[in-house]
C-alpha positions, 0 to 999 in steps of 0.5 A: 229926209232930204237932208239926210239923202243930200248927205249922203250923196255929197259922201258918194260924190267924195269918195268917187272925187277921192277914189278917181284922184287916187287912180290918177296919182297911181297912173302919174307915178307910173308913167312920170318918168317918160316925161322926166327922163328922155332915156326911158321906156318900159313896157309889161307884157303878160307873158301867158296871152302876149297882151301889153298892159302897159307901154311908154316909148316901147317902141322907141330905140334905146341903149340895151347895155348888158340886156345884150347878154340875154341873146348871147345867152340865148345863143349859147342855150341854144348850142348847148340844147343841139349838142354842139357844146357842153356845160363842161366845155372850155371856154378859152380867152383870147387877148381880146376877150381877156383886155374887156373892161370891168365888170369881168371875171379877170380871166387872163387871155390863155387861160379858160373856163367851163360853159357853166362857169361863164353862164354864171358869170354873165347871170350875176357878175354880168362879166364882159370877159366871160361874154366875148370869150362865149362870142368867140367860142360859138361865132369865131369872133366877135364881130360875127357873133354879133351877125349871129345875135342879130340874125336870131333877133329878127327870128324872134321877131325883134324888128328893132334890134341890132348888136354889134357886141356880146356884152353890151359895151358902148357901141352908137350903132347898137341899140334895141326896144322895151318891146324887142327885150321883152320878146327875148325875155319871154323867148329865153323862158319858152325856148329853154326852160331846162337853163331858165333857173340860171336867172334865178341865182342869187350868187355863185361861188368863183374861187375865192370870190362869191360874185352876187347878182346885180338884180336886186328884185331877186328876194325882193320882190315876190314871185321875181326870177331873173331876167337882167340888169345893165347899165352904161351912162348912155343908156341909163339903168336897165332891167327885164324881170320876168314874175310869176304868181300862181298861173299869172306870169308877166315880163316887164321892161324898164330902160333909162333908169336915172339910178339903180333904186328909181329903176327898181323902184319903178319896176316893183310899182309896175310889178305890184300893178300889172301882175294881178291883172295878167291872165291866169290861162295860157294859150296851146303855143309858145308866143314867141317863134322858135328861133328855127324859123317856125311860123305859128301864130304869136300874139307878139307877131314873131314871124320871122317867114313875115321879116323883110330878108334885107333887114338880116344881117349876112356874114360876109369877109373883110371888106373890100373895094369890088363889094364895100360892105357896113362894117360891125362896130365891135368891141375891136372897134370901139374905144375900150378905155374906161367904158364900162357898164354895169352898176356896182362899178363906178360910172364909168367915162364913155369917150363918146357923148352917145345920143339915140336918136338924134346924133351927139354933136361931132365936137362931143364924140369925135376926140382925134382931128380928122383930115380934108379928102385926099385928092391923090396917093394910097389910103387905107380903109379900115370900115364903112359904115352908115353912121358918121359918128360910128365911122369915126369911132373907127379912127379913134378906136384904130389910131389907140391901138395902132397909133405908132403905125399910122403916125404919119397918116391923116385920118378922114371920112368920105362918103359913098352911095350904095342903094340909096343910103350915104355910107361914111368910109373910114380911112388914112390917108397921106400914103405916097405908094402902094407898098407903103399902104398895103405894108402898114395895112399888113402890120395892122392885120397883124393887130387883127385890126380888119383893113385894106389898101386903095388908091385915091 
C-alpha cells in the first residue's frame, strides 16, 4: 500500500515539475524578444476594462513608423464625423506630397483623389503620398499637421508621443510607446465606430491596381480587424491588432519586430494567449477620453484636464530672432532619398543611422561637413531644434534641396539656452551682407523651404 501511495505521489510530483516547465517555456516564448531584440516592445491591453495582461518595455520610446498613420486617421475621422469633409471630398496633391517615397499610390502633384480613396489607401497600401496630401488638406502643411497630431495625442492621454509627420517616414525627433499606440488603437475603435471597418479591408481596388493590406493576421488569425502595420529599418517591424471573440476584446502592440513573420508570429502567440483571459464585460464608459477634452474616468488615465499644458505643442509662424521657436523635422526637412518604410517594399537605405534613445554617433548620421562658428558676417537659420542629430538633419536635408543656392555657405550648429534646455541652430553661414543673406534666404522660401536672416 505504501508503494503504491509513493507511485502515486512521485506521478503528481511529475506532472506539476511538467506542467510548471511548460508554463515557463510558454512565458520565455512570450517575453524572449526583449532580451534579443533592443527595438522591441509589446503590450495587450483588454480593451473592455483597460486592464494590461501583458508588457514589456511598453513605456520605453520607439520608432512608430507607419503606426503614425493611425492618428492622421484619427484626424481625418474626426473631420469627416464634425462635417468639415466628405468621403467625396478632393484630396489635391501638392509637389510635396506627390515626391513622398514609396509605398505610395503615385498620384502625381496636381492630380487628386477622393477621402475614401485615400483612407483606403493608407489601411492597405499604407501610401505615404496619400498621408501628406490628407495632412495637407486638413493641416495647411504638413508641419502643422504634425502639431495637430501631437496636440490630439496628449488628449487621448499619450504622454509619450510626438509626430513630426503624417506618414511615418524617418524622422530622429518622432517617436511613440506600445502603451500610447495601444491608447490610439483602442481610441479609433470607441471614437469612430462608424469608420472602424476601413481596418478590416483585405484590398481595394485603385485603377487597375488591387492594393492588398500589409496586415497579414487579417484572415488569419480568428476574431483580428485591423488596426496596423509599419515598418522603417529604424524601427524594426511593427504592428497594432485589435481581436474580438465574443464579448472578449483585447488590442495588443508589437514594435521592433526583427522580420515580418517573427513579428506575426509573436503577435498570434500573444494573441492565442491573452485573449481568453480579457473580460467578458464592458465598463458604462469609453476608456479613452474623447479627444475634445472630456474628463471621465478611464482606466488608462486618458485625462487630457490632468496633462501638463507645456507638453502641447502650439502652432506658432516661422521662426524668427525675437521668439526662436524648436523647429518640426517634417517630411520637408528630413532627407527623403530612399527612406521608405513599410514591408513589402525592399528595405529601404535610412541615410541616417537613427538610435532612440541613446544618440547614434555624428560621424553615422551626419553625411555633410559642417563648419567652425562663425565669428562675423550674415548667416541663415533654417530650424532649431533640441537634437543636435535633428539640427543637422536640417542641413542636409536643405543643402539636397537647395545646394546650388548655398554652394558657398558653410554649414554649422551652434547652441543657444532657453528655459533651461540647449537648443541646437541650424545655420549657413560665410554671407558677407545683408542682401546677400536675406536674397538666398528668399530664394529658398521660394522652395518653401522656412528660413530667416541674422547677423552673427
Amino acid at each position: 500500500m505504501r508503494q503504491i501511495l509513493a507511485r502515486i505521489a512521485h506521478r503528481a510530483v511529475s506532472s506539476a515539475k511538467s506542467t510548471l516547465a511548460v508554463a515557463i517555456a510558454a512565458t520565455a516564448l512570450i517575453v524572449a524578444p526583449a532580451h534579443a531584440n533592443p527595438k522591441y516592445a509589446a503590450i495587450v491591453v483588454d480593451a473592455n476594462t483597460g486592464k494590461t495582461l501583458f508588457s514589456s518595455s511598453a513605456d520605453e520610446a520607439r520608432f512608430p513608423a507607419s503606426l503614425t498613420k493611425m492618428m492622421t486617421l484619427y484626424l481625418t475621422f474626426e473631420a469627416l464625423e464634425s462635417g468639415r469633409i466628405k468621403k467625396s471630398s478632393k484630396v489635391l496633391f501638392s509637389k510635396n506630397a506627390a515626391n513622398e517615397p514609396p509605398t505610395k499610390l503615385g498620384v502625381k502633384a496636381g492630380g487628386s483623389v477622393t477621402v475614401e480613396t485615400a483612407i483606403y489607401s493608407l489601411v492597405t497600401k499604407s501610401a505615404n503620398d496619400a498621408s501628406t496630401a490628407l495632412a495637407e488638406m486638413l493641416g495647411g502643411s504638413e508641419a502643422e499637421f504634425a502639431r495637430m497630431m501631437t496636440t490630439k495625442a496628449r488628449q487621448l492621454g499619450m504622454t509619450g508621443t510626438i509626430f513630426r509627420n503624417a506618414n511615418g517616414l524617418p524622422n530622429p525627433a518622432q517617436h511613440s510607446t506600445a502603451r500610447d499606440m495601444a491608447t490610439l488603437g483602442i481610441a479609433l475603435r470607441e471614437h469612430f465606430p462608424q469608420y472602424y471597418d476601413y481596418f478590416s479591408t483585405r484590398s481595394f481596388q485603385y485603377g487597375k491596381q488591387r492594393l492588398a493590406n500589409h496586415n497579414r493576421l487579417l484572415g488569419r488569425i480568428k476574431g483580428v480587424d485591423g488596426i496596423k502595420t509599419g515598418y522603417t529599418r529604424a524601427s524594426g517591424f511593427n504592428l497594432v491588432s485589435s481581436v474580438s471573440d465574443g464579448n472578449r476584446r483585447i488590442v495588443a502592440v508589437v514594435m521592433g519586430g526583427k522580420s515580418g513573420k517573427s513579428r506575426d508570429d509573436h503577435m498570434a502567440e500573444l494573441i492565442r494567449t491573452y485573449l481568453p483571459k480579457a473580460s467578458t464585460r464592458r465598463g458604462g464608459n469609453d476608456l479613452v477620453a474623447s479627444a475634445a477634452g472630456e474628463t471621465r474616468k478611464s482606466p488608462i488615465k486618458a485625462l487630457a484636464a490632468l496633462l501638463p499644458t507645456k507638453n502641447a505643442p502650439k502652432p506658432k509662424a516661422a521662426p524668427r530672432v525675437e521668439d526662436e521657436e524648436v523647429a518640426f523635422a517634417t517630411a520637408d526637412n528630413v532627407p527623403a532619398a530612399n527612406v521608405q518604410e513599410e514591408e513589402g517594399s525592399a528595405e529601404p537605405e535610412v541615410p541616417f543611422a537613427y538610435a532612440e534613445p541613446i544618440p547614434a554617433r555624428m560621424a553615422d548620421i551626419d553625411p555633410i561637413k559642417t563648419a567652425a562658428v562663425p565669428k562675423s558676417g550674415w548667416a541663415i537659420q533654417v530650424a532649431s531644434s533640441p537634437s543636435e542629430v535633428e539640427a543637422r538633419a536640417f542641413l542636409t536635408r536643405t543643402n539636397r534641396q537647395a545646394g546650388d543656392l548655398l554652394a558657398s555657405a558653410s554649414p554649422f550648429t551652434e547652441t543657444f539656452e532657453k528655459g533651461g534646455v540647449t537648443y541646437y541652430r541650424a545655420r549657413f553661414g560665410g554671407f558677407d551682407s545683408k542682401n546677400a543673406a536675406w536674397n538666398t534666404c528668399n530664394a529658398l522660401k521660394r522652395k518653401k523651404i522656412d528660413c530667416y536672416a541674422v547677423q552673427q
